[in-house]
N, CA, C and O atoms as CSV, one atom per row, in Angstrom:
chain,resi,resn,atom,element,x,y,z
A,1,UNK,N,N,-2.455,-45.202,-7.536
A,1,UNK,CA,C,-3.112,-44.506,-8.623
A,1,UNK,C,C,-4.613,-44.502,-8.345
A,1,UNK,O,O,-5.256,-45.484,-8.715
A,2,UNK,N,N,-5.060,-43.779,-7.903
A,2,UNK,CA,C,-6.430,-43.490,-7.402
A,2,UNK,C,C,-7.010,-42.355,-8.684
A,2,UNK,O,O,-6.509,-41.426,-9.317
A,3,UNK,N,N,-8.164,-42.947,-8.635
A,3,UNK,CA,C,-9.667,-41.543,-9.713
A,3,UNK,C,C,-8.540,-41.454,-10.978
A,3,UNK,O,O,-8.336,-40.388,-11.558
A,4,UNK,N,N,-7.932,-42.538,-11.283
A,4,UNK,CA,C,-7.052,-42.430,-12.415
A,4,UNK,C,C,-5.868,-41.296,-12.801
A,4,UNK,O,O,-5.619,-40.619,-13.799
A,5,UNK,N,N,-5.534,-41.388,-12.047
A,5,UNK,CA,C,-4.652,-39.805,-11.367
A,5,UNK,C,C,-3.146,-40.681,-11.792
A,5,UNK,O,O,-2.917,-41.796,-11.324
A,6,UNK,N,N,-2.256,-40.016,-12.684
A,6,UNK,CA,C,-0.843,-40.655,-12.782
A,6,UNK,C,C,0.016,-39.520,-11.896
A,6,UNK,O,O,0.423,-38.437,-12.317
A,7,UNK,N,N,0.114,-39.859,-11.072
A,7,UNK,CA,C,1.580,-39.015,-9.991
A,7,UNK,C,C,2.842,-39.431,-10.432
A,7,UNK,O,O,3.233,-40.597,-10.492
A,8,UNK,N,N,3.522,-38.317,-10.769
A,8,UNK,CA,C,5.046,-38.063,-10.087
A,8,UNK,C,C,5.642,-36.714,-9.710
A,8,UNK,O,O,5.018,-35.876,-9.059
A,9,UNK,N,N,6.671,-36.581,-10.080
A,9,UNK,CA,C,7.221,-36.053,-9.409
A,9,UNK,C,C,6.491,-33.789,-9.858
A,9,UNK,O,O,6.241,-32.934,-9.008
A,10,UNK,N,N,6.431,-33.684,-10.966
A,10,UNK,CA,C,6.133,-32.282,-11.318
A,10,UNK,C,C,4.762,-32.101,-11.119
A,10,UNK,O,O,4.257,-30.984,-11.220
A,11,UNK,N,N,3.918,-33.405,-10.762
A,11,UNK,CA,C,2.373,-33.007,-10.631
A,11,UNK,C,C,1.725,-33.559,-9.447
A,11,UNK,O,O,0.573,-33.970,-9.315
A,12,UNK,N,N,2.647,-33.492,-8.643
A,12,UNK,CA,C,2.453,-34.609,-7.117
A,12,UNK,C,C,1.410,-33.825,-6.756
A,12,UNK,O,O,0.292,-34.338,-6.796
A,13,UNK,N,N,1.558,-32.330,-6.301
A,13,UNK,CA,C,0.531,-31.425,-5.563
A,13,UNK,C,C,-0.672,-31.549,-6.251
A,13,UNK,O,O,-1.760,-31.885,-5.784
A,14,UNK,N,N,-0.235,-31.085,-8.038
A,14,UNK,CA,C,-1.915,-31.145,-8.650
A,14,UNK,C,C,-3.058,-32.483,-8.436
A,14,UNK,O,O,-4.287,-32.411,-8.419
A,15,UNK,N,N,-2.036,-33.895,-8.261
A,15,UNK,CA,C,-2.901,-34.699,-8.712
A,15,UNK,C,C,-3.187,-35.480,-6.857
A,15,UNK,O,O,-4.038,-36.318,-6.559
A,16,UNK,N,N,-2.332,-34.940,-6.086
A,16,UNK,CA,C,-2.776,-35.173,-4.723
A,16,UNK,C,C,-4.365,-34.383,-4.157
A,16,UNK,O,O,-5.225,-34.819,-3.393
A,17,UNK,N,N,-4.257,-32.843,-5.040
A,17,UNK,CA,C,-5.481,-32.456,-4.735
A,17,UNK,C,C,-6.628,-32.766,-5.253
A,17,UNK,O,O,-7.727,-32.777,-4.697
A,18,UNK,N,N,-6.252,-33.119,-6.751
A,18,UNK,CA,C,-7.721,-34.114,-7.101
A,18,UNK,C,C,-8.442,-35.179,-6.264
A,18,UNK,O,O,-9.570,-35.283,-5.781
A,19,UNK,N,N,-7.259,-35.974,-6.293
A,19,UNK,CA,C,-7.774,-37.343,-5.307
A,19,UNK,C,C,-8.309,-37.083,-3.892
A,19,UNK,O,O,-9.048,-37.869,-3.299
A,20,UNK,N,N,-7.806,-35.726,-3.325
A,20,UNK,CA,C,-8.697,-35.456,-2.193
A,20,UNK,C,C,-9.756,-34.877,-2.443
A,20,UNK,O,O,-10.745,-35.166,-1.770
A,21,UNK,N,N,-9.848,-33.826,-3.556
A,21,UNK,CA,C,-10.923,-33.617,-3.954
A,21,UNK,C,C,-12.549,-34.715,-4.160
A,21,UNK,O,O,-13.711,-34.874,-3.786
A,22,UNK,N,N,-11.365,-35.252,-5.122
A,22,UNK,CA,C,-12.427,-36.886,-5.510
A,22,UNK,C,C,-13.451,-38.053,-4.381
A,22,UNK,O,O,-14.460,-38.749,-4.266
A,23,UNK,N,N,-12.092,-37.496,-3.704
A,23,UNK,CA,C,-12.615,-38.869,-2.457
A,23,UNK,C,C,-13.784,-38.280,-0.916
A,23,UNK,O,O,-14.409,-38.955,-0.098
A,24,UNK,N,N,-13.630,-36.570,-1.108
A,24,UNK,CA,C,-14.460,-35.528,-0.248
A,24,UNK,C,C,-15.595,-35.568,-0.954
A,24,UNK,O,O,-16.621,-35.515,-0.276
A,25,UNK,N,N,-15.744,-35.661,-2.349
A,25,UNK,CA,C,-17.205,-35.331,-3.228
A,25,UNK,C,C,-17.908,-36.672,-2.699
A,25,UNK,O,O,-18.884,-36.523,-1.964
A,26,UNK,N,N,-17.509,-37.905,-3.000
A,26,UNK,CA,C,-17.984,-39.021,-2.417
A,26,UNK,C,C,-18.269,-39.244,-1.539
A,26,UNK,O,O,-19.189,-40.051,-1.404
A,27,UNK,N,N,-17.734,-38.740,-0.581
A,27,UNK,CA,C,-18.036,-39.082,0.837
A,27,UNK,C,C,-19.175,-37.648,1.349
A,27,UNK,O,O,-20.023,-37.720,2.238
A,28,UNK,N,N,-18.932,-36.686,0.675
A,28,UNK,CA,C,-20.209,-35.609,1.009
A,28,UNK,C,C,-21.626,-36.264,0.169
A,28,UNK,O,O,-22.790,-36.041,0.500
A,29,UNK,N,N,-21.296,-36.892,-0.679
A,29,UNK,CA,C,-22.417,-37.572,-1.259
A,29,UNK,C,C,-23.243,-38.777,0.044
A,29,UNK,O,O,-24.336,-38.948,0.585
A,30,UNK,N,N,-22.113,-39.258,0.033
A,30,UNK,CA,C,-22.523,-40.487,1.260
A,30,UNK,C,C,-23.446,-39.745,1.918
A,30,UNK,O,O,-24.665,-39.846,1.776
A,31,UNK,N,N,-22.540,-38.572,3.051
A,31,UNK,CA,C,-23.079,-38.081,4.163
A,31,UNK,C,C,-24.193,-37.843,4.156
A,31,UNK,O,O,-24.958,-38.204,5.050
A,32,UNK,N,N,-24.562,-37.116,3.044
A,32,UNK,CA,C,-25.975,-36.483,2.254
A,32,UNK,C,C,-26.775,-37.289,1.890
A,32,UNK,O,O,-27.871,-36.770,1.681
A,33,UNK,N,N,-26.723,-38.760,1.642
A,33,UNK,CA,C,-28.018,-39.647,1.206
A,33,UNK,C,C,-28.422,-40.258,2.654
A,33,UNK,O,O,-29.553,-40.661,2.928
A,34,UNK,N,N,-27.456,-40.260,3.419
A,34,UNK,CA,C,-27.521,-40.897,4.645
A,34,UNK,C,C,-28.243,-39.949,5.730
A,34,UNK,O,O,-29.075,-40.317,6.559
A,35,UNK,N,N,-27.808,-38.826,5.566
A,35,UNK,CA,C,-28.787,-37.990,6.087
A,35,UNK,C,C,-30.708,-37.533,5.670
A,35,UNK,O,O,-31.625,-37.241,6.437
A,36,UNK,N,N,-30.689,-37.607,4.767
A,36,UNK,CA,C,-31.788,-37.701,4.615
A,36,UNK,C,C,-32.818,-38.747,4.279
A,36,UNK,O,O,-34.041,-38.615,4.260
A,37,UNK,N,N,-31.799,-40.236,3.913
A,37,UNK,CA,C,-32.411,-41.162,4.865
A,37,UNK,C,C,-32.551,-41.062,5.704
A,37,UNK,O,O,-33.561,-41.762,5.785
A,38,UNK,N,N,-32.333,-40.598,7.001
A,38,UNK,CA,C,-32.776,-40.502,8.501
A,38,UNK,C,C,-33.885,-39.386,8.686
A,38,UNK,O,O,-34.874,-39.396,9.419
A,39,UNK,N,N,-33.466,-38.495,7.872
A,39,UNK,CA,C,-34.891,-37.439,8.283
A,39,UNK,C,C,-35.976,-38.045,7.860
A,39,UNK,O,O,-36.880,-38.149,8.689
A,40,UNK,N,N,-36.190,-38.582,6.550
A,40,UNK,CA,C,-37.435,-39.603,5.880
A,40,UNK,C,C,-37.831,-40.349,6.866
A,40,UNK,O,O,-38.962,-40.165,7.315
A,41,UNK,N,N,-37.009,-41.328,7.403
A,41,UNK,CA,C,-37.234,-42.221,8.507
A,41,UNK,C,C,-38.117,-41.397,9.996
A,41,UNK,O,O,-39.166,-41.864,10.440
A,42,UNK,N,N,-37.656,-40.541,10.397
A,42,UNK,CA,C,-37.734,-39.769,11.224
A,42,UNK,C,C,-39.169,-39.305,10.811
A,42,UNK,O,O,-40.095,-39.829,11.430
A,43,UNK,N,N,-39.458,-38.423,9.879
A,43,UNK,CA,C,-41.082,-38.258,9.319
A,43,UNK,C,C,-41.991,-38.920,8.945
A,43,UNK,O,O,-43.173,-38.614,8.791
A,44,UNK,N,N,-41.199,-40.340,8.704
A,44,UNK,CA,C,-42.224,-41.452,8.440
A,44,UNK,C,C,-42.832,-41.934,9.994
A,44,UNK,O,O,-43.991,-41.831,10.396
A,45,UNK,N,N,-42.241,-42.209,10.349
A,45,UNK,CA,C,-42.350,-42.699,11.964
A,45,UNK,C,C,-43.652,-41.718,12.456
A,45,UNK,O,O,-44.816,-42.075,12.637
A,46,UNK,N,N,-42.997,-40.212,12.629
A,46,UNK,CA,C,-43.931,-39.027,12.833
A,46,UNK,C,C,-45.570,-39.436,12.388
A,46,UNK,O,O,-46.636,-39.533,12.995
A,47,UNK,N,N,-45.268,-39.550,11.459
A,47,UNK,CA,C,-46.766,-39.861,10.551
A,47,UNK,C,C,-47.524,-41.054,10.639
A,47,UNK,O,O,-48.592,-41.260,10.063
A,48,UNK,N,N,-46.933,-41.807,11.366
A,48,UNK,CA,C,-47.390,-43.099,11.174
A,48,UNK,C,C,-48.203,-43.504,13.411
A,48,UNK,O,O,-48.842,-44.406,13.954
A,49,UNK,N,N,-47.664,-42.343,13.785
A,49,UNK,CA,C,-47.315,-42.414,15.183
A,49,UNK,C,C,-48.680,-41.550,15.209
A,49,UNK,O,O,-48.908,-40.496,14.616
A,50,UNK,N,N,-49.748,-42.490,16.290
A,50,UNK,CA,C,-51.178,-42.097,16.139
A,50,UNK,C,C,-50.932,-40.958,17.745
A,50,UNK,O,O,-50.216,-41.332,18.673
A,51,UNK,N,N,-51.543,-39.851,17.752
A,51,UNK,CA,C,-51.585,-39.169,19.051
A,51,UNK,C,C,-53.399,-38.509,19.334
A,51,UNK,O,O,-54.117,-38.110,18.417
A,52,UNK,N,N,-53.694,-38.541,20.415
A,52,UNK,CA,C,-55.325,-38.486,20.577
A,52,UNK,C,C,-55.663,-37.402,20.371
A,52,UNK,O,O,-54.962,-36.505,20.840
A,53,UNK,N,N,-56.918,-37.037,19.559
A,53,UNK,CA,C,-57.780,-36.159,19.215
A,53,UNK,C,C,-56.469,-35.660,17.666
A,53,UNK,O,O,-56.448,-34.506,17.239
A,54,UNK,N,N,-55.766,-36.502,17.225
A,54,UNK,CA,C,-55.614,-35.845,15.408
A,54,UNK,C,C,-56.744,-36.341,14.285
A,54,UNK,O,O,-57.256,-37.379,13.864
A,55,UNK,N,N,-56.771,-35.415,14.157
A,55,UNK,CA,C,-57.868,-35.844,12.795
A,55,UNK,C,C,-57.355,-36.095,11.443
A,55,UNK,O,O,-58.010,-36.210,10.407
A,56,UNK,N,N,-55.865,-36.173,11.636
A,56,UNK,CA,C,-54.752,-36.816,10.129
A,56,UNK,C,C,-54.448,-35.025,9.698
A,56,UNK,O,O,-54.282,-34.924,8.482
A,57,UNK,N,N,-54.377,-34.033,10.235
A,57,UNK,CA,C,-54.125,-32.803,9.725
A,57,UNK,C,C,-52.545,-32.786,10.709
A,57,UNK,O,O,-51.604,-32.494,9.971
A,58,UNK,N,N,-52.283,-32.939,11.605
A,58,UNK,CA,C,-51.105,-33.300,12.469
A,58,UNK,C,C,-50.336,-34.099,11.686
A,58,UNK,O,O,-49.328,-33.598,11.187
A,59,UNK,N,N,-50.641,-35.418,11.441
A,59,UNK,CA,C,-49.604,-36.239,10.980
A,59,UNK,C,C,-49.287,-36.296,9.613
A,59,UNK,O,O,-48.355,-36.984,9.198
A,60,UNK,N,N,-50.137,-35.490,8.755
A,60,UNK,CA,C,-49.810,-35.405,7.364
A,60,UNK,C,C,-48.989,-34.173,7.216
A,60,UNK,O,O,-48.447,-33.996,6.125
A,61,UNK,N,N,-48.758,-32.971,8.514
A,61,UNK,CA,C,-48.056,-31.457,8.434
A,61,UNK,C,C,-46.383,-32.195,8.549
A,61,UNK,O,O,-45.465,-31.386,8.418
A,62,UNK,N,N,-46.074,-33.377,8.737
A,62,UNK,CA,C,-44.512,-33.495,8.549
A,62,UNK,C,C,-44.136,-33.455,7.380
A,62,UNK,O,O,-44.501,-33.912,6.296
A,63,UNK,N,N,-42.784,-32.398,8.046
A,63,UNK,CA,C,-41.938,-32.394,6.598
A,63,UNK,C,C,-40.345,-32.138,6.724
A,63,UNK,O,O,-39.701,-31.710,7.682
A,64,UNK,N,N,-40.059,-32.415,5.841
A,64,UNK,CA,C,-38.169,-32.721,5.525
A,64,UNK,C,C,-37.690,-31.661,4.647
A,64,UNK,O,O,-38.211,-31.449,3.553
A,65,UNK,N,N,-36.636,-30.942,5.137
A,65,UNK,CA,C,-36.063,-29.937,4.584
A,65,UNK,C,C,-34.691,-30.265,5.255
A,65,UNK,O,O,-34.369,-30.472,6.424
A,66,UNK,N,N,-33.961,-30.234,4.001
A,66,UNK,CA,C,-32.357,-31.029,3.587
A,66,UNK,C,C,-31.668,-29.956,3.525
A,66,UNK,O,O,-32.399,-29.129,2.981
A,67,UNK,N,N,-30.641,-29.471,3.780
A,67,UNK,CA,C,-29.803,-28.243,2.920
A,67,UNK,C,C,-28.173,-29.206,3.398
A,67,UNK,O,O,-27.874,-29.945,4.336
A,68,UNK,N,N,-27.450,-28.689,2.184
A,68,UNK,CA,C,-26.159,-28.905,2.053
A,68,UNK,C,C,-25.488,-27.672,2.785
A,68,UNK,O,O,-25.423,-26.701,2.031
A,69,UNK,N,N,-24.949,-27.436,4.101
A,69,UNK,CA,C,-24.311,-26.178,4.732
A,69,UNK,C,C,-22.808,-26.033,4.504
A,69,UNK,O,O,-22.316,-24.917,4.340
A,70,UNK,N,N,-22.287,-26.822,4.494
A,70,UNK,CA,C,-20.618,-27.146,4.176
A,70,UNK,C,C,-19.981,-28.248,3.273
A,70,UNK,O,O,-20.481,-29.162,2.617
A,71,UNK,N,N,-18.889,-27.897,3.444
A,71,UNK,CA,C,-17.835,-29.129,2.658
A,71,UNK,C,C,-18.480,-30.387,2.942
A,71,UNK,O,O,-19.080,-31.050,2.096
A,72,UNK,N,N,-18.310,-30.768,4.425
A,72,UNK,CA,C,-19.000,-32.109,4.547
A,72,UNK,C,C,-19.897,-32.202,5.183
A,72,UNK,O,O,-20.359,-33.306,5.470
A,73,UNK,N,N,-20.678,-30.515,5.805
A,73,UNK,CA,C,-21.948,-30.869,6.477
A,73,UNK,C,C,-23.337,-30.928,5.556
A,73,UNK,O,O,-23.463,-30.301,4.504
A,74,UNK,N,N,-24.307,-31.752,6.108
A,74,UNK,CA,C,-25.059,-31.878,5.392
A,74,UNK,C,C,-26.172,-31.625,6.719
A,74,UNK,O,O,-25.893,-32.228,7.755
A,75,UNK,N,N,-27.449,-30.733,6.715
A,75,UNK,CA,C,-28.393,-30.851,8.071
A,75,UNK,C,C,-29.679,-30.770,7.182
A,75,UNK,O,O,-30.045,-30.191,6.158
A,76,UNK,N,N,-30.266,-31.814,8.276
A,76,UNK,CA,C,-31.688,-31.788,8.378
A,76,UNK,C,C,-32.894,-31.344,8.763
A,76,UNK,O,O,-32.460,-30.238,8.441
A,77,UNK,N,N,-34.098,-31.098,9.176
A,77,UNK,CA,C,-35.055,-30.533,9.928
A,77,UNK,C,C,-36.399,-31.311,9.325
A,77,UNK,O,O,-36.920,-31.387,8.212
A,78,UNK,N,N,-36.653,-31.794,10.510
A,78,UNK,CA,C,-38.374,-32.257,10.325
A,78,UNK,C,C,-38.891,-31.685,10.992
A,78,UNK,O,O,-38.538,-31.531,12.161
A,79,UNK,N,N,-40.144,-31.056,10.354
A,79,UNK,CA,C,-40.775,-29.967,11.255
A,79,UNK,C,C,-42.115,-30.233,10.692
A,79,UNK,O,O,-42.249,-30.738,9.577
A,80,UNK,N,N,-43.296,-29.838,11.589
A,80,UNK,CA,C,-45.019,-30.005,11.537
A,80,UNK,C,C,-44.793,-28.372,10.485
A,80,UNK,O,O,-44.036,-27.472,10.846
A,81,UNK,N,N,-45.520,-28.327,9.365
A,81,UNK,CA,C,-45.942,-27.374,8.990
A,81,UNK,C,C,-47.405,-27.038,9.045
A,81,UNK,O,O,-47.943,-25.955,8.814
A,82,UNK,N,N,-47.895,-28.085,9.365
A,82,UNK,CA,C,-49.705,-27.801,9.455
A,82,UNK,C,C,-49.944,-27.217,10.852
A,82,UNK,O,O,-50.850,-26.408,11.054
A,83,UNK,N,N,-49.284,-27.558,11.614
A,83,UNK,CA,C,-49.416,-27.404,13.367
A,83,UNK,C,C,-48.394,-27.058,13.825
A,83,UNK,O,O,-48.268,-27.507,14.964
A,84,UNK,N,N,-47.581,-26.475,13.510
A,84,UNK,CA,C,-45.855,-26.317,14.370
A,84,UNK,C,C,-45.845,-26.231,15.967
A,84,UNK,O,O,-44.907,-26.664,16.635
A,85,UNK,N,N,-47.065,-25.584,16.553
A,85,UNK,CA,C,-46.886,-25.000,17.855
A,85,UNK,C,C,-47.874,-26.019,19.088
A,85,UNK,O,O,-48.199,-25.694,20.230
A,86,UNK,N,N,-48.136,-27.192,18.412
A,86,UNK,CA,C,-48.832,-28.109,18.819
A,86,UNK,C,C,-47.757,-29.316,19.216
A,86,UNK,O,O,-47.994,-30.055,20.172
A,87,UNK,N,N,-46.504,-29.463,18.372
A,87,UNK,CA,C,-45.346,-30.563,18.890
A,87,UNK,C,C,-45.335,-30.288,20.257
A,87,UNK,O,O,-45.933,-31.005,21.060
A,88,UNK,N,N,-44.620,-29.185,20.617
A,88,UNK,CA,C,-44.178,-29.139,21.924
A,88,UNK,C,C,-44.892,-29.602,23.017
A,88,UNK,O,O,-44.399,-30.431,23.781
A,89,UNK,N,N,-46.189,-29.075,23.192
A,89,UNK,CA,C,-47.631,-29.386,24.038
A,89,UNK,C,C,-47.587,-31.079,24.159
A,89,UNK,O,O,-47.494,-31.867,25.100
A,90,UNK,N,N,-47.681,-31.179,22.970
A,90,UNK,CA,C,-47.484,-32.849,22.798
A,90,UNK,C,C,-46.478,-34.216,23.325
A,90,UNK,O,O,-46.455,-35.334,23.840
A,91,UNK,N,N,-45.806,-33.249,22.805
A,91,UNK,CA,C,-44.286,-34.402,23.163
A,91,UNK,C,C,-44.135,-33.729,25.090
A,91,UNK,O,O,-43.370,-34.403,25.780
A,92,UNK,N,N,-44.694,-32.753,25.662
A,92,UNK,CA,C,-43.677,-32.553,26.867
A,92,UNK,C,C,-45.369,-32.381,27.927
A,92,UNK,O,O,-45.341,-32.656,29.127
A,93,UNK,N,N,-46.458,-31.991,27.358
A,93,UNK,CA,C,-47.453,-31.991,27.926
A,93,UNK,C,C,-47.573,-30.448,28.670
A,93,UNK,O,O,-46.607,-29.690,28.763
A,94,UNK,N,N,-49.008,-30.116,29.205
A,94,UNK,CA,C,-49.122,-28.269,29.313
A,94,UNK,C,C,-50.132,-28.409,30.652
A,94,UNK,O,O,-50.756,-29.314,31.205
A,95,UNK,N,N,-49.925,-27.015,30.831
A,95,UNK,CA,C,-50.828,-26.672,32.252
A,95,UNK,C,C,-52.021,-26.664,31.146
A,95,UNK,O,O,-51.725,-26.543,29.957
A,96,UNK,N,N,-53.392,-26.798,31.564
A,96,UNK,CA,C,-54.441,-26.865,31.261
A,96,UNK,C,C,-55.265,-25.085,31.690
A,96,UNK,O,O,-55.394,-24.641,32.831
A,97,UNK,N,N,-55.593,-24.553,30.701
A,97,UNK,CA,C,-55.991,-22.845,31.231
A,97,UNK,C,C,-57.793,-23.403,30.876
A,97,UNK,O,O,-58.019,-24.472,30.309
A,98,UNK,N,N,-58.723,-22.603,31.261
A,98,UNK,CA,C,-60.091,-22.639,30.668
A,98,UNK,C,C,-59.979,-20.594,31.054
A,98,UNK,O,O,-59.523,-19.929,31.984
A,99,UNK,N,N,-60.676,-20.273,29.746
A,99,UNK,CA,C,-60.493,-18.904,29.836
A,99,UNK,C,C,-59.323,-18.104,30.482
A,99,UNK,O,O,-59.429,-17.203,31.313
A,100,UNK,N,N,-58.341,-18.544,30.010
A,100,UNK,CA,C,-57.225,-17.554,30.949
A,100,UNK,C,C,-56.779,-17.920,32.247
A,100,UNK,O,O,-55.755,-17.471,32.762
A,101,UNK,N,N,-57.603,-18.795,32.810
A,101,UNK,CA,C,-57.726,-19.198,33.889
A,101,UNK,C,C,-56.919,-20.413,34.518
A,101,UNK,O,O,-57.732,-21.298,34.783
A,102,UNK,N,N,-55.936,-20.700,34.776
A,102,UNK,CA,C,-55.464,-21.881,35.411
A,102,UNK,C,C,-55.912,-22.831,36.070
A,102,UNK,O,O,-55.968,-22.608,37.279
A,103,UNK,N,N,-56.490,-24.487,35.507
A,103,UNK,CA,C,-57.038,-25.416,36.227
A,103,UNK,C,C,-56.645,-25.873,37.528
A,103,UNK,O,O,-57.240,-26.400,38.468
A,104,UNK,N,N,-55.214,-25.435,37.255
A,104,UNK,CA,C,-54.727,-26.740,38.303
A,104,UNK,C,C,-53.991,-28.073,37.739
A,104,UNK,O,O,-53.051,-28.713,38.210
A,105,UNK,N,N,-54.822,-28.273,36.462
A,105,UNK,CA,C,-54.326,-29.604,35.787
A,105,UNK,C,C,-53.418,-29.649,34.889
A,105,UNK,O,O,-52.992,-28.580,34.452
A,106,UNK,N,N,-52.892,-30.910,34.386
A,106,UNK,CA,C,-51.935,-30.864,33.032
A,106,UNK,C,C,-52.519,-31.688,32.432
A,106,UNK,O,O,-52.848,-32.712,33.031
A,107,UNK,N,N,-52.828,-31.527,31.117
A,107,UNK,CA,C,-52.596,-32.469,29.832
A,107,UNK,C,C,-51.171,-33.501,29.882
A,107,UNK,O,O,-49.957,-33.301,29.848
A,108,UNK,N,N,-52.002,-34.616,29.975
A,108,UNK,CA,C,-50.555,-35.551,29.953
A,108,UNK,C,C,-49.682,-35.261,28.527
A,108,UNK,O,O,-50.026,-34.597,27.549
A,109,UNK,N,N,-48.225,-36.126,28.813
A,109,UNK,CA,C,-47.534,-35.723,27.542
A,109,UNK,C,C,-47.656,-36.660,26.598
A,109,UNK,O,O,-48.452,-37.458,27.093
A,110,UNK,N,N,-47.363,-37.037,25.575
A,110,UNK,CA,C,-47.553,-37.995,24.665
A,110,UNK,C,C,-45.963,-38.088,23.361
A,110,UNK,O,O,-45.871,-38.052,22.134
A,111,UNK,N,N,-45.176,-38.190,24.279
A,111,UNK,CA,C,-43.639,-38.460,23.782
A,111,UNK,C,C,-44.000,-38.831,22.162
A,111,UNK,O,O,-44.753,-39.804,22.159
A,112,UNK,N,N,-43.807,-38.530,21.282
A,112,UNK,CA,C,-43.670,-39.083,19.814
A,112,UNK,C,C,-42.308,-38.810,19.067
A,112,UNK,O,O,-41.740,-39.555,18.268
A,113,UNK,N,N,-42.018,-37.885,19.401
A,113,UNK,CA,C,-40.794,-36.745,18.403
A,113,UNK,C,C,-39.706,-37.688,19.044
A,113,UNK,O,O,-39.364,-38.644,18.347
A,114,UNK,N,N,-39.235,-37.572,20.040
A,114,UNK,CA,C,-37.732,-38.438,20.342
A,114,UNK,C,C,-37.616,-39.509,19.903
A,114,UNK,O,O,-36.595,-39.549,19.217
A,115,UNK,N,N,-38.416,-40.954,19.940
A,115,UNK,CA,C,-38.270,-42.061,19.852
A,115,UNK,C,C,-38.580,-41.794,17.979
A,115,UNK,O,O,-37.779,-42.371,17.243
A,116,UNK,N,N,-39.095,-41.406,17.666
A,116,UNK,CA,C,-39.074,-40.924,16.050
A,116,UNK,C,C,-37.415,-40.317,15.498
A,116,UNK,O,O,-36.866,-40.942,14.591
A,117,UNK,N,N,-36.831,-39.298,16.010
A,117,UNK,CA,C,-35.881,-39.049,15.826
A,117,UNK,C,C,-34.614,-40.417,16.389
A,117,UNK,O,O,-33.629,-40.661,15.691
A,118,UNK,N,N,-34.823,-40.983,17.396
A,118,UNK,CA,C,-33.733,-41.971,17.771
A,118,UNK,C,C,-33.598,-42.512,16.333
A,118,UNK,O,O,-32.608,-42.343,15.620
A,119,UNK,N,N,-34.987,-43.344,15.914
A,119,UNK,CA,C,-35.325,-44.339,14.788
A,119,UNK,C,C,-34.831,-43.739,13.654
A,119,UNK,O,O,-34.120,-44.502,13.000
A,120,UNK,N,N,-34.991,-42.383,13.088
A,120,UNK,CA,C,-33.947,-41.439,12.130
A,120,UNK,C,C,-32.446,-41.519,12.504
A,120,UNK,O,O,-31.770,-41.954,11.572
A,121,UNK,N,N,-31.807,-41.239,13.525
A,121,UNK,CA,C,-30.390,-41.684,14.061
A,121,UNK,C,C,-29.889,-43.007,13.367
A,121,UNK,O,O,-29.026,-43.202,12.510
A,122,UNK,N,N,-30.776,-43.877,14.075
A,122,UNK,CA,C,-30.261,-45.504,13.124
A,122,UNK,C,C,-30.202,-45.827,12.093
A,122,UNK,O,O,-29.284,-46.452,11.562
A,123,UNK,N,N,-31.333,-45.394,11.557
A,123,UNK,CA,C,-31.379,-45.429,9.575
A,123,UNK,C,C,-30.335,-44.332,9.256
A,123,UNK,O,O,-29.753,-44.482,8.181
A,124,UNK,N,N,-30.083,-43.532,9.811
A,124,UNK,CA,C,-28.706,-43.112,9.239
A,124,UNK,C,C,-27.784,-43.691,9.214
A,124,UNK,O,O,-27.127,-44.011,8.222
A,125,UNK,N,N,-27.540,-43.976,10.583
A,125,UNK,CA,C,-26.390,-45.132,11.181
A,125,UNK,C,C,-25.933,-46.004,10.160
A,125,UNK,O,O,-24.839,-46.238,9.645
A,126,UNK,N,N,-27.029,-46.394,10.028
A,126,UNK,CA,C,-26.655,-47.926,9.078
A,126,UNK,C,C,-26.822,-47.506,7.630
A,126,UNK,O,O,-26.585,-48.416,6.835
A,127,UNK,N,N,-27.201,-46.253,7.059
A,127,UNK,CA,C,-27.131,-45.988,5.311
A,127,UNK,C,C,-25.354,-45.835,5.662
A,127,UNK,O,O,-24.555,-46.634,5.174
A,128,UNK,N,N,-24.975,-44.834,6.458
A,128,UNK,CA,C,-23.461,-44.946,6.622
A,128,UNK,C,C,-22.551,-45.517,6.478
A,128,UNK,O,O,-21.568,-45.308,5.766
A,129,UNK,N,N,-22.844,-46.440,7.271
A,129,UNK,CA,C,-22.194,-48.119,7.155
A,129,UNK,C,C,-22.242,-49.230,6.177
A,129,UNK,O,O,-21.575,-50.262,6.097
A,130,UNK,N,N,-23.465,-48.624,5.258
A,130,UNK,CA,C,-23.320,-49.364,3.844
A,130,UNK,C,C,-22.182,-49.277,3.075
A,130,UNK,O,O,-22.120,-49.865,1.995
């Protein structure tokens, strides 16, 4: 007798689909707090993760956008809204131009985003496992 559901025999189907019903809402709930515990985690990290020449306009542009897509999917996205086109440069590093011109050199890279996202992975991990 589950979600207070009395089964027998004339309401087996109705009250089998509640209880799956019942027990999918819960667990899309789970999925969903657990997920965006990890994106939080994931943007906190971001923000907290110093990279050279920000003047705090970089690390304050993170942000978390949650959407519920399915039955049990739930997705995330942390994304720079102050700077969007500055991550990439950052995390993977760029040829260096002066006027159009190709140095020769690269801007080293300055990895932040992965080891930020791993650290979002785990705090999910483990809201899960609560």
């Amino acid at each position: 007798m589950a979600s207070g559901i009395k089964l027998d025999a004339a309401n087996l189907e109705g009250g089998l689909e509640r209880i799956l019903e019942d027990f999918a809402q819960g667990v899309g709930e789970d999925v969903t707090r657990a997920v965006k515990k990890g994106a939080e985690t994931c943007r906190d990290v971001l923000q907290d993760t110093k990279v050279p020449g920000d003047t705090g306009e970089y690390a304050k542009g993170w942000k978390v956008k949650t959407e519920r897509a399915s039955f049990f999917g739930t997705g995330a996205t942390v994304h720079n809204a102050s700077k969007p086109s500055l991550t990439h440069l950052l995390e993977n590093g760029h040829e260096l131009f002066v006027h159009g011109v190709d140095t020769g050199r690269r801007a080293p890279a300055y990895p932040h985003i992965a080891p930020a996202a791993d650290a979002g992975m785990e705090a999910m991990e483990k809201e899960l496992e609560r």
